[in-house]
N, C-alpha and C positions, 0 to 999 in steps of 0.2 A: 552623577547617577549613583544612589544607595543601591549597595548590593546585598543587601541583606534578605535573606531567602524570606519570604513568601508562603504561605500555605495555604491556597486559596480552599474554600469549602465548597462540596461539590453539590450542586442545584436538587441533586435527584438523591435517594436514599435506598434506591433499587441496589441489589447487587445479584451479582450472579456466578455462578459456579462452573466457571467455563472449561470448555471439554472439548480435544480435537473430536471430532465425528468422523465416520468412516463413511469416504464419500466416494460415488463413482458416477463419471461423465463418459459418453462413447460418442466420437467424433467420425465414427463413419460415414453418416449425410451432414456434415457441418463441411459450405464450400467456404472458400477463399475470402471470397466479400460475403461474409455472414451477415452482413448491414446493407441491404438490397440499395442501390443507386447510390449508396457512397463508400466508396474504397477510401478517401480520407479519413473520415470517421473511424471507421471499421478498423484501419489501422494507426492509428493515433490512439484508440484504445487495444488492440493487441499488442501496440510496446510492454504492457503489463506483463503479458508472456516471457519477455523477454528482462523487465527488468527483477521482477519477483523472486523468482526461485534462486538465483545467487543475493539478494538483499535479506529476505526471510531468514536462509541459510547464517547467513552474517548476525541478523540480529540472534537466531539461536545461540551461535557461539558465543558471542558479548553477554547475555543473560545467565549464560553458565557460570561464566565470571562471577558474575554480581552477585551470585548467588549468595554467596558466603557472605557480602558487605549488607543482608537483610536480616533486620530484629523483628519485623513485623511480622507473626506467624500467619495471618490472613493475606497481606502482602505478598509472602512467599509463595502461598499456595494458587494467590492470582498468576504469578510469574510462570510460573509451572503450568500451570493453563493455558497461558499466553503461548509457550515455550513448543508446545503441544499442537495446539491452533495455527500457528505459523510455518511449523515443521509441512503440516500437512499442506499448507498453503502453496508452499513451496514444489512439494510434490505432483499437485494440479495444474499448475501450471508448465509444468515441466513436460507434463504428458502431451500440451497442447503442440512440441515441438516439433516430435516425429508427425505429425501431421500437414501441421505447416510444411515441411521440407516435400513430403509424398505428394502436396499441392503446388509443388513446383518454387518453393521460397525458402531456401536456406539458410535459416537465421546463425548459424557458427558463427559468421564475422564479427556479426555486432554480440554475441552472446560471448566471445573470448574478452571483449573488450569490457565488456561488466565484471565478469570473476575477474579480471585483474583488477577494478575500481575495489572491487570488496575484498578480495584475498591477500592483495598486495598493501595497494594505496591505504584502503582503512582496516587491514589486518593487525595480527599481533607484530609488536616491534622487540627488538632487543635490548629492552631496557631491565635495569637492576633494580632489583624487590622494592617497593619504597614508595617514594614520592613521585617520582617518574611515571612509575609503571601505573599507579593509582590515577594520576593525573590525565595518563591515556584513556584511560578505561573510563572517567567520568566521562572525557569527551564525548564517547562514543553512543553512552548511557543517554546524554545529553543531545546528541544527533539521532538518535531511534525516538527521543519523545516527538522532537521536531517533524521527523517522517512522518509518526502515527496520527501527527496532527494531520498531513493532508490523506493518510493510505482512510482516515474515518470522514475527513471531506470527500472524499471517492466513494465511498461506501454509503454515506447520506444518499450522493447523487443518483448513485444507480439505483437503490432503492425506489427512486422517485421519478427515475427517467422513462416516462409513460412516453414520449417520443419512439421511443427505440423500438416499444410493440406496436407502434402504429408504425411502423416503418416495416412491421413486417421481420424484425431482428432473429436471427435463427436461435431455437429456443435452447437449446445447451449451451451455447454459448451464454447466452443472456443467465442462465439458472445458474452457471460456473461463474458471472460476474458478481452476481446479486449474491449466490451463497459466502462469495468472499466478500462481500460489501456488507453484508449482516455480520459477520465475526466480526468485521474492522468494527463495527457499531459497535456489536457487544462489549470486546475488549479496549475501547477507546480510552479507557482512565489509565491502564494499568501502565504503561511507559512513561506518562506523565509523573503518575505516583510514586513510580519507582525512583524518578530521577529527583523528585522533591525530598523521598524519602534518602535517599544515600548524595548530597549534595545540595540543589536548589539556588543554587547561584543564579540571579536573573542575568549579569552577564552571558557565563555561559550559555546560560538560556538561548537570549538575546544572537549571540555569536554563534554556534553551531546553528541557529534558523536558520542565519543567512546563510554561511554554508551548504546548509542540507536544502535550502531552496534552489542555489545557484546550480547545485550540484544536480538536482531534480529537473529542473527547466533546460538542463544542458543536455543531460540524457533521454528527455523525451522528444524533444526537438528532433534529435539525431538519429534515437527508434524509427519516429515520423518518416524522417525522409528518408532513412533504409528501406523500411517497408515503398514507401511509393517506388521509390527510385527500383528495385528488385521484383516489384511484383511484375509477373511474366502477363499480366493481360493490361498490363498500364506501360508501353513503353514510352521512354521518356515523361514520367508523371513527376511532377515534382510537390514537393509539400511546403506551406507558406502558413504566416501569422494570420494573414487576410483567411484563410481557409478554417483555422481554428476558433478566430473569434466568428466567422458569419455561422461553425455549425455547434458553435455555442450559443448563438442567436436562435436556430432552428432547437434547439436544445437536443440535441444527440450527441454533445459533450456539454461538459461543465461549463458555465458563461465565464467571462474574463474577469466580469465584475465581479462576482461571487470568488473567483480566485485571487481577487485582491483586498476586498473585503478581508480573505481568511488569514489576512496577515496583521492588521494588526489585532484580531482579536486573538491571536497566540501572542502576541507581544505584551499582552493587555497583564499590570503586576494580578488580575482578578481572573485572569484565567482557568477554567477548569472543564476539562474537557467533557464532563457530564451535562455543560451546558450546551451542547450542541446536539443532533441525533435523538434518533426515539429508540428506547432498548426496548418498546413493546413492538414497535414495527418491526425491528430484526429480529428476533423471537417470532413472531407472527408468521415473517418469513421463511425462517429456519425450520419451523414446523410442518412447511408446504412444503419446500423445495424439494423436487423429485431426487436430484444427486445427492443431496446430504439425508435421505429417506430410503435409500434402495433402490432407486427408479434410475434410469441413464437419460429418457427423452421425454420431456414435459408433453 
């Protein structure tokens, strides 16, 4: 296998000047099962609550890094954008916490168990100036583009997930997913670019996906069955494979197929992540959305 970096050219010539926005969500009439008649659902996507705001947090840290290994002045200025965008990300979901817990479901368990995956396990290590140290930091670099690959397959989805308001989906919640499913869209290039730009190794590539896939499927799995397992109007609920793919079937989550699909085309050496997503439908979006507008309830 040549590893010789890659620079694939990106489909679209749009670009954009990305900017956290000052946004506000109020969860006072948002209940428990925000997704009427499926508590699986409903919580197989609130793992997001829980995995986001220490993962965001993380990728901020590692971008501060990088910062310095960037000659691209247009590059940088996306980074900073990105850096902005995600900060804030982190902070909305955050808030969905204390609410959660007031609803009778207190996520601390499973949420100490992520800030150690990010703080600890893929934190700063002790290693001496150099080659070492440089070599961690690409990793990391290299496992954020990998994420961004599925956090904008998410961000497609929900954009498009017209099940969720036929189901009656409660609208803040839904406007706090989609407003973060539009940014993933918007900044979808910029972690790929990054990582092409300071490194490009299709191994790496290659090897932190699987990584960051294994890693990904391992902690939502386990969100999943917190949530069921904890929630006080589901006793003894359990969460299962057969349950994700039938309400991927029903489309109120992402299909199986489609999330396998999404694998090899990040593997693909012609990859670029502008070939995926519509940066006029999240713009579209962004320009309605009541929370990133001043509004709290659609």
């Amino acid at each position: 296998m040549s590893n010789t970096p890659l620079v694939p050219a990106p489909v679209a010539s749009e670009h954009i000047d990305l900017q956290a926005r000052n946004v506000s969500f109020s969860w006072d009439d948002t209940p428990l099962h925000w997704l009427p008649g499926d508590p699986f659902a409903g919580h197989t996507i609130n793992v997001l609550h829980l995995l986001l705001p220490a993962g965001e947090r993380w990728f901020v840290h590692v971008y501060k890094q990088v910062l310095p290994h960037i000659t691209d002045d247009r590059l940088r200025a996306d980074v900073i954008g990105f850096i902005g965008q995600e900060a804030t990300h982190a902070a909305a979901h955050d808030d969905v916490l204390p609410h959660l817990k007031r609803l009778g479901l207190d996520p601390t368990p499973y949420t100490a168990q992520v800030d150690w995956l990010f703080e600890k396990l893929l934190g700063d290590r002790t290693l001496p100036p150099g080659r070492a140290r440089t070599w961690w930091l690409m990793e990391r670099v290299a496992m954020i583009a990998a994420i961004e690959h599925y956090t904008a397959f998410l961000g497609d989805w929900i954009l498009n997930a017209e099940e969720l308001d036929r189901r009656g989906a409660d609208p803040v919640m839904l406007d706090l997913l989609r407003w973060h499913g539009a940014e993933e869209v918007e900044h979808r290039s910029v972690a790929f670019d990054l990582f092409m730009h300071v490194d490009g190794s299709y191994r790496r590539r290659a090897r932190t996906w699987a990584t960051g896939f294994a890693a990904l499927a391992f902690l939502w799995q386990r969100g999943a069955r917190f949530f069921m397992e904890n929630d006080p109007h589901l006793p003894a609920a359990k969460a299962s494979v057969a349950q994700f793919f039938r309400a991927g079937q029903q489309g109120v989550l992402p299909s199986t197929g489609a999330m396998l699909k999404s694998i090899p085309t990040y593997l693909s050496r012609t990859y670029h992540p502008s070939q995926e997503g519509s940066t006029a439908q999240a713009e579209a979006y962004l320009a309605s959305s009541p929370g990133a507008n001043g509004g709290v309830r659609p």
